[in-house]
C-alpha positions as CSV (number, residue, x, y, z in Angstrom):
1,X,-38.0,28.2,14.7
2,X,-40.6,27.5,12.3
3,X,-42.0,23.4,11.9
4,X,-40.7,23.7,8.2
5,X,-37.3,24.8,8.9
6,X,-37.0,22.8,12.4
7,X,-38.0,19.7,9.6
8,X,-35.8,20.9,7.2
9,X,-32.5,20.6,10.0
10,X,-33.0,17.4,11.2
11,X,-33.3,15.9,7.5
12,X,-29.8,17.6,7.1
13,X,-28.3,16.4,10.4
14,X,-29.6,12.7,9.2
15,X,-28.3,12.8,5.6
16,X,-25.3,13.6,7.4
17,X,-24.9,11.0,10.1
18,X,-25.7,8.7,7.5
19,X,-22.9,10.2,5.2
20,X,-20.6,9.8,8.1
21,X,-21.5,6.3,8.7
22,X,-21.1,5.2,5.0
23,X,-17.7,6.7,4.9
24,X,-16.8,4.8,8.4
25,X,-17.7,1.8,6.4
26,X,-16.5,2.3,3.6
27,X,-13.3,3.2,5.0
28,X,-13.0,-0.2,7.3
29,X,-14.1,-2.2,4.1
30,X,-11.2,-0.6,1.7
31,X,-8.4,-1.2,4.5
32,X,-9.5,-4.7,4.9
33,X,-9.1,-5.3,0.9
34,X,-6.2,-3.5,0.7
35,X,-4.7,-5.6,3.2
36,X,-5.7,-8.9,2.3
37,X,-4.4,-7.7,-1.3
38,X,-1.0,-7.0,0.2
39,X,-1.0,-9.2,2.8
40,X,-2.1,-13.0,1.9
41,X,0.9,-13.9,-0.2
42,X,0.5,-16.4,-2.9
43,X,2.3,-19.4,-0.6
44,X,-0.8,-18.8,1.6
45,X,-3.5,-18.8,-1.3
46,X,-2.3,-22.2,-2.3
47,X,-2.8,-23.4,0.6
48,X,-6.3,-22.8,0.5
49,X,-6.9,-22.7,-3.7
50,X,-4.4,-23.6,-6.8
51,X,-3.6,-19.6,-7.2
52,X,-0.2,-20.1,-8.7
53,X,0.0,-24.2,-8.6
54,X,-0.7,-25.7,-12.4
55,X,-4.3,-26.9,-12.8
56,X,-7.3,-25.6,-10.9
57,X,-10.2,-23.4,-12.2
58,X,-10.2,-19.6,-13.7
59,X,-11.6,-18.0,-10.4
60,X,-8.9,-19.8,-8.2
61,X,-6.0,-17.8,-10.0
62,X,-7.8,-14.5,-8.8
63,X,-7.1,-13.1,-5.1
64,X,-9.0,-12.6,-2.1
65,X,-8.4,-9.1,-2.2
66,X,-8.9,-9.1,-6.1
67,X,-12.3,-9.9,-5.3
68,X,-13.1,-7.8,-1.9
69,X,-12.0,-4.5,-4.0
70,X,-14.4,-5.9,-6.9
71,X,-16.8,-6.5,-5.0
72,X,-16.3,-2.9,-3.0
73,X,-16.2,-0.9,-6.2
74,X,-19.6,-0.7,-7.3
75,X,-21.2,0.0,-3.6
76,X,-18.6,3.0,-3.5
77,X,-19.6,4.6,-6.7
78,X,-23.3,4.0,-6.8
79,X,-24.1,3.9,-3.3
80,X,-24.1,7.9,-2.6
81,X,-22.8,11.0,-4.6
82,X,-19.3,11.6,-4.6
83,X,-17.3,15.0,-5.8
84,X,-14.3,15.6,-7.7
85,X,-12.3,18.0,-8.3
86,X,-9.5,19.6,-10.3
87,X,-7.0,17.1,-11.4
88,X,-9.2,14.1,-9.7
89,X,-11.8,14.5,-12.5
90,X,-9.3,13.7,-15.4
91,X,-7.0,10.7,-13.2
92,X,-11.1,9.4,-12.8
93,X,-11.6,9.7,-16.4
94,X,-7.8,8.1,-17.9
95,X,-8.4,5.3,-14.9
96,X,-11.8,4.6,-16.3
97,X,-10.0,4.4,-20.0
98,X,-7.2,2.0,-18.6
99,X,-9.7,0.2,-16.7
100,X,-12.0,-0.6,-19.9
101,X,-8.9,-1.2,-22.3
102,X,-7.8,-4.0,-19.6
103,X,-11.3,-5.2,-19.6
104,X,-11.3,-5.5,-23.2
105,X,-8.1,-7.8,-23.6
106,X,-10.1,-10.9,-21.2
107,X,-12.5,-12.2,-23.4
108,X,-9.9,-11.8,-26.2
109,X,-7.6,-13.9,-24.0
110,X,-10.1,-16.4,-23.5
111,X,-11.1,-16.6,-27.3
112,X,-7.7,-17.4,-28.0
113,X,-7.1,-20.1,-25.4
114,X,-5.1,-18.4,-23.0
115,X,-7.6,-18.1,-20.1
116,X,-4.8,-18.6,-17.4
117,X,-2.7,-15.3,-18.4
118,X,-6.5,-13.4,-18.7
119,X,-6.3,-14.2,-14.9
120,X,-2.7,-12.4,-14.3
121,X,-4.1,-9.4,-16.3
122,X,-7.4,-9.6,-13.9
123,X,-5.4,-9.9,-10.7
124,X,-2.7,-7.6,-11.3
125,X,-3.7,-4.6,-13.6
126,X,-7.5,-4.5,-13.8
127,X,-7.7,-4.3,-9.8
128,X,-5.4,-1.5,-10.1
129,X,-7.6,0.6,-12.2
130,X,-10.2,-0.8,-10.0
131,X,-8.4,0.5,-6.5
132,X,-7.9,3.7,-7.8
133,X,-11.5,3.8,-9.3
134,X,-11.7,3.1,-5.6
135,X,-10.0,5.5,-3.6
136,X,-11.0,8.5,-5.9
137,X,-14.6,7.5,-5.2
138,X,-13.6,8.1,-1.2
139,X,-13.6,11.6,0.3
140,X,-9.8,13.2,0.6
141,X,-9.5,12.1,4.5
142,X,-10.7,8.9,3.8
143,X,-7.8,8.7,1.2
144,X,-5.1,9.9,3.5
145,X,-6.3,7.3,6.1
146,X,-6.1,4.5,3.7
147,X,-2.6,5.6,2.8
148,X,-1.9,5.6,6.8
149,X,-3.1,2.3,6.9
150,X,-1.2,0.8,3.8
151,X,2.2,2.6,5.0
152,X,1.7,1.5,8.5
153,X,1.3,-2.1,6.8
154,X,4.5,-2.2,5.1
155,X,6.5,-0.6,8.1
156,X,5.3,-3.4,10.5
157,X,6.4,-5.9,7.2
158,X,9.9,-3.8,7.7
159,X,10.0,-4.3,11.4
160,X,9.1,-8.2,10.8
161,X,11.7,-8.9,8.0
162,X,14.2,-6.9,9.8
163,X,13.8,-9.8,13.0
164,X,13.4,-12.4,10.5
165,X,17.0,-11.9,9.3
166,X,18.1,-11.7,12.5
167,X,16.3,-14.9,14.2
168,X,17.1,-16.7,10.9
169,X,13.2,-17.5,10.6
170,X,10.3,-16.3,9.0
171,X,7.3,-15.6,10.8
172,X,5.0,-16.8,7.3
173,X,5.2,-19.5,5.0
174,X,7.7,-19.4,2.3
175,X,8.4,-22.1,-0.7
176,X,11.0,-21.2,-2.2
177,X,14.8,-22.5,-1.5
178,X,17.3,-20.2,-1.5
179,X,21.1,-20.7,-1.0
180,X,21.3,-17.7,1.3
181,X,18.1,-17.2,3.9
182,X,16.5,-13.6,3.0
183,X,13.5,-12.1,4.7
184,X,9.7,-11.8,3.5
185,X,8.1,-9.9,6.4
186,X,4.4,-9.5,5.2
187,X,5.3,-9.5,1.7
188,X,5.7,-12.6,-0.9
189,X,9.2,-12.4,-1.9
190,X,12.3,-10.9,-0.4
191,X,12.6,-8.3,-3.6
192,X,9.1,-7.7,-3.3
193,X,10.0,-6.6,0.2
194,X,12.7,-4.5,-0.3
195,X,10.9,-2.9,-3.5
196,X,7.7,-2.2,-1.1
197,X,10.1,-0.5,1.5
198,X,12.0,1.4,-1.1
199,X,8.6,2.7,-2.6
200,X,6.9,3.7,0.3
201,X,9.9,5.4,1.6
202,X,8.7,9.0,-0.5
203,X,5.1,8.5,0.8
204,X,6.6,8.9,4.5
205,X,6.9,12.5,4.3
206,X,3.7,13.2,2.9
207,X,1.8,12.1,6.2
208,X,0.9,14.4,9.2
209,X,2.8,12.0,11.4
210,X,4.9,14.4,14.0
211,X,8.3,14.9,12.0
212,X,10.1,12.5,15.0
213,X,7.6,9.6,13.3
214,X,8.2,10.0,10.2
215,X,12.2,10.3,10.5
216,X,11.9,6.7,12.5
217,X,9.4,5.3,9.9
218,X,12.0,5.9,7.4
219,X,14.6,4.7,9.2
220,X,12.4,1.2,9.9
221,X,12.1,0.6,6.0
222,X,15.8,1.5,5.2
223,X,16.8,-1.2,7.3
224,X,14.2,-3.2,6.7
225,X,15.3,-2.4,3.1
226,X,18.6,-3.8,3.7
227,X,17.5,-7.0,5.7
228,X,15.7,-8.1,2.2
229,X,19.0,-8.2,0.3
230,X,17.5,-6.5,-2.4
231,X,20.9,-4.5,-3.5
232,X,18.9,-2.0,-6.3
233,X,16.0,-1.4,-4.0
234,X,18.7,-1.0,-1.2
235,X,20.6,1.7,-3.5
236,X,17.1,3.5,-4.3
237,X,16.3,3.7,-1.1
238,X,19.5,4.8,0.1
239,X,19.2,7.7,-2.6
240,X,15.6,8.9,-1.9
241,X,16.6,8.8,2.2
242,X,19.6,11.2,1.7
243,X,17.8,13.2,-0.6
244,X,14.3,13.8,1.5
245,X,16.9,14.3,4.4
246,X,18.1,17.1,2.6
247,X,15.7,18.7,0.7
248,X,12.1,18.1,2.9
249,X,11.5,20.9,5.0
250,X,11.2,20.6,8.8
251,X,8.1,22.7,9.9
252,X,8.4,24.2,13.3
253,X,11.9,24.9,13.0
254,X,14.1,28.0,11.4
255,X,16.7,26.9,8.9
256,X,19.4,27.2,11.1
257,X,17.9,24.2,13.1
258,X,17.0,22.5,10.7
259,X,20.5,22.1,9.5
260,X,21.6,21.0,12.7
261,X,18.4,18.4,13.0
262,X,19.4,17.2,9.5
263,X,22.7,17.0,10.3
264,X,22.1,15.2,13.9
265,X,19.7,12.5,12.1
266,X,21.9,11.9,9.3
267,X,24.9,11.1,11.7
268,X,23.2,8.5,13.5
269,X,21.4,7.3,10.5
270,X,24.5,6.1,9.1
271,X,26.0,5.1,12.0
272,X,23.3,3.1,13.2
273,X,22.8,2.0,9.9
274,X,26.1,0.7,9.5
275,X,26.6,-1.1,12.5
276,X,23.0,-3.4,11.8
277,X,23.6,-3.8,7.9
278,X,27.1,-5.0,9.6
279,X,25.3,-7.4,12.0
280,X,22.5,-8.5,9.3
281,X,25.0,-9.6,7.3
282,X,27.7,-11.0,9.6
């Protein structure tokens, strides 16, 4: 092998490694905003700034994970190249719109005195734009890990409200006084948690967890579903359950099996499902 080519190989394998590296670290910097974003509920920001209390400065009312994914953004789009392609090219280009027509509305809001509800558009639908700037900017196995990672988030919040109504006692802080204890596992509001459970519900079967997984990870989030109290999310999720049972494909197995499967999982599913709504409620 020639010097120029033998040169020309290892500059390869090192733009490479380093590619690999950056995506590693991009990748363990997006799951920690993302987290924190979903994660730190308000009750625990106030404990640390005014975030939802009256009084206290602009950048208070903004979250920690508000500001990890700002601050992620622009390292992730200008840091190295990044390809898109087919229907990723025009979701980059309408997010970039929604992004810069969000933008455009905070100094308006602070011309007009209302600096406090600029911070609620900041913190709720500019870092939105901003996360999906975000992910896009991420290779496609990046993407699907960060979708493990949020999903495996809000199944552990399932498993956590679920003991919580159990126990009678919530493992985080919680402000509010209700007539009737309800569950907030990782989430900031009991129909915050039963809305996050019902949502993520139709991501479950879009994973490449073994099919066993994913039929438990759906069970975990119907129950914890109806441990929240949430009725509508509780009916929704009921609905999209019966109807992924149903109509997802099993791989592996002819439709014959399947059937039986189907018809093996639902059974229990509403038998199980039955007797702990029972017991969650007793």
């Amino acid at each position: 092998m020639s010097y120029p080519a033998a040169a020309s190989e290892r500059l390869l394998s090192s733009q490479a490694r380093r590619q690999n590296a950056l995506s590693i670290l991009f990748f363990l910097c997006a799951a920690l905003a993302f987290l924190l974003r979903f994660t730190v509920s308000p009750q625990i920001m106030n404990m640390v700034v005014d975030y939802t209390a009256d009084g206290g400065s602009f950048y208070e009312k903004l979250h920690f994970g508000t500001y990890a994914i700002f601050l992620l953004l622009p390292f992730v789009l200008f840091s190295r190249p990044f390809l898109l392609q087919g229907d990723e090219i025009g979701i980059f280009k309408a997010l970039l719109l929604y992004s810069a027509l969000i933008f455009a509305l905070v100094p308006y809001l602070f011309i007009t005195g209302r600096a406090g509800s600029s911070g609620f558009i900041i913190d709720t639908y500019l870092v939105a734009g901003a996360a999906g700037l975000l992910m896009l900017a991420l290779n496609a196995e990046v993407r699907r890990a960060l979708g493990d990672v949020v999903l495996g988030m809000v199944i552990l919040s399932a498993v956590m409200g679920t003991i919580e109504a159990v126990t009678q006692h919530r493992f985080l802080p919680y402000g509010l006084n209700e007539l009737q204890f309800r569950p907030i596992g990782l989430s900031a509001h009991p129909l915050a948690l039963g809305a996050l459970c019902a949502t993520v519900i139709g991501f479950v079967p879009l994973t490449r967890w073994r099919i066993w997984v994913r039929v438990l990870a759906i069970f975990v989030l119907l129950v914890g579903c109806a441990a929240s109290g949430a009725r509508a999310a509780l009916l929704l999720a009921a609905g999209e359950t019966l109807i992924l049972l149903m109509f997802v494909p099993w791989p592996r197995l002819i439709l014959k099996h399947q059937r039986q499967a189907k018809s093996v999982v639902l059974v229990f599913a509403l038998a199980a499902g039955a007797v702990l709504v029972a017991i969650l409620f007793s």
